[in-house]
C-alpha positions as CSV (number, residue, x, y, z in Angstrom):
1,X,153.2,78.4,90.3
2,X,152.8,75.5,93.0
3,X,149.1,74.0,92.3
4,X,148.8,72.1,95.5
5,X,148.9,75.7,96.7
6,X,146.5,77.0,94.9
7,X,144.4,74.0,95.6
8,X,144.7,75.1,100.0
9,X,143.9,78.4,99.0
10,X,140.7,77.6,97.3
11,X,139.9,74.8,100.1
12,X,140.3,77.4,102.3
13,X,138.1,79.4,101.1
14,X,135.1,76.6,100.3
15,X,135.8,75.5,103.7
16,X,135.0,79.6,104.9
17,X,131.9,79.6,102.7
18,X,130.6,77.0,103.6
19,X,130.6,77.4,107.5
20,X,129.3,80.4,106.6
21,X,126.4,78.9,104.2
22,X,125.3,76.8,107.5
23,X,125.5,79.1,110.4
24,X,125.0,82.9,108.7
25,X,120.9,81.6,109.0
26,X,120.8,80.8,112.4
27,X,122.9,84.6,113.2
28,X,120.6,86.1,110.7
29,X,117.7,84.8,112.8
30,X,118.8,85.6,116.1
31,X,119.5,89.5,115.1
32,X,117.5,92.4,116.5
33,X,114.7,93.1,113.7
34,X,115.0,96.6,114.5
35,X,118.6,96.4,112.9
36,X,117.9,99.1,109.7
37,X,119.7,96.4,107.5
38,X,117.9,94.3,104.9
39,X,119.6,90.7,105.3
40,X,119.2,88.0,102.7
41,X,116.9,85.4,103.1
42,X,118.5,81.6,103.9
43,X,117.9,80.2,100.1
44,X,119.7,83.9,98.9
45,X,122.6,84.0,101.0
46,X,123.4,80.2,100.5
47,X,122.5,80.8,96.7
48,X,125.1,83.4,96.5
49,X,127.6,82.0,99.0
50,X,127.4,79.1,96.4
51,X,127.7,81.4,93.1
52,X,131.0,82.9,94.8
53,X,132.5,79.5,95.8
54,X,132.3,78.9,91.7
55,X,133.6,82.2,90.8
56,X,136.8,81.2,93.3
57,X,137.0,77.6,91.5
58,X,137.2,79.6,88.5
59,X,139.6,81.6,89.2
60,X,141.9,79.0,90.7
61,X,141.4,77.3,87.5
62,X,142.1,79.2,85.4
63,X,145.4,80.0,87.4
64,X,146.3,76.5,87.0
65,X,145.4,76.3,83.5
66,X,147.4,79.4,82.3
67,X,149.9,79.3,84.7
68,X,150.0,82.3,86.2
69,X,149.6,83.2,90.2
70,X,147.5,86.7,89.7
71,X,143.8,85.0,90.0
72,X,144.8,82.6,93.0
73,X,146.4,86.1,94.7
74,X,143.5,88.2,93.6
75,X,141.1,85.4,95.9
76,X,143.8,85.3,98.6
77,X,143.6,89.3,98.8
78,X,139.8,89.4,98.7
79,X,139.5,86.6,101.8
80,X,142.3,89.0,103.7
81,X,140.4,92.1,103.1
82,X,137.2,90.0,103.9
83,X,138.7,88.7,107.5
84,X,139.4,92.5,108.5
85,X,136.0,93.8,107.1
86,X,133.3,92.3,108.0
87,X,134.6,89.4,109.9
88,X,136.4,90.5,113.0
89,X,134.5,93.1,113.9
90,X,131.3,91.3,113.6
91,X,132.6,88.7,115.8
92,X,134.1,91.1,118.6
93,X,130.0,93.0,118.5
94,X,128.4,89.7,118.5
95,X,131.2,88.6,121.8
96,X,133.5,86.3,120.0
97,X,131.6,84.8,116.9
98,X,130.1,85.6,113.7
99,X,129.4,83.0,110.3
100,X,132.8,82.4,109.0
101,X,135.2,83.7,111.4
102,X,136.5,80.4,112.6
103,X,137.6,79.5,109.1
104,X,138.7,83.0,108.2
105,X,141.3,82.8,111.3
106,X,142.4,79.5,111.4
107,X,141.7,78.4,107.6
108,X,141.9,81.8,105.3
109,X,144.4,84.0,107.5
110,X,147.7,82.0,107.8
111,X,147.1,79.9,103.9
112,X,146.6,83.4,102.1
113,X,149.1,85.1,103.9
114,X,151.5,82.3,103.1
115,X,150.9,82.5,99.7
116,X,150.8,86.3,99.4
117,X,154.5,85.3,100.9
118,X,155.4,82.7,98.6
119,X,153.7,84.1,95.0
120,X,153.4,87.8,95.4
121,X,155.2,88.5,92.3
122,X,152.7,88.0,89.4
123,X,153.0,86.0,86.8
């Protein structure tokens, strides 16, 4: 396993959390309350946006630690799946942004699927 890679997959995805930590308020705010969805207060989402940035750390370290490429394609998987559903098409209903698709198209999209490429074969 190549850590530097695993490093730019986890910076790709505390980059991702963290524009979505500073601008999922303002959408939050600015959504129709008639929307029959309960959305998380500010502190909450930012709470748990934090709690999963740890849980990727973790994951990437323990990669490292143990050698083995599973955890750090586990996390690349999860942001994939994550850019498909909910990103995009939040961004196309909300005309062309939503918290975190800037990152999960430039950032997540081209470093996971390079090492889905590169490390797909567990170890």
């Amino acid at each position: 396993m190549r850590k530097g890679w695993a490093w730019t997959v986890f910076g790709a995805f505390a980059l991702h959390n963290l524009e979505e930590a500073l601008t999922a308020p303002a959408f939050f705010d600015d959504l129709p309350p008639s929307l029959p969805i309960p959305w998380p207060s500010t502190a909450a989402f930012q709470a748990a946006t934090a709690v999963v940035t740890i849980l990727g750390l973790a994951l990437v370290l323990f990669a490292i630690h143990r050698d083995r490429t599973w955890p750090v394609t586990t996390l690349a998987t999860i942001m994939l799946i994550n850019i498909a559903i909910p990103h995009l098409p939040l961004a196309i209903l909300n005309n062309g942004y939503a918290p975190g698709v800037a990152t999960a198209l430039l950032l997540n999209l081209p470093i996971d699927l390079l090492w889905l490429t590169k490390f797909r074969k567990p170890k």
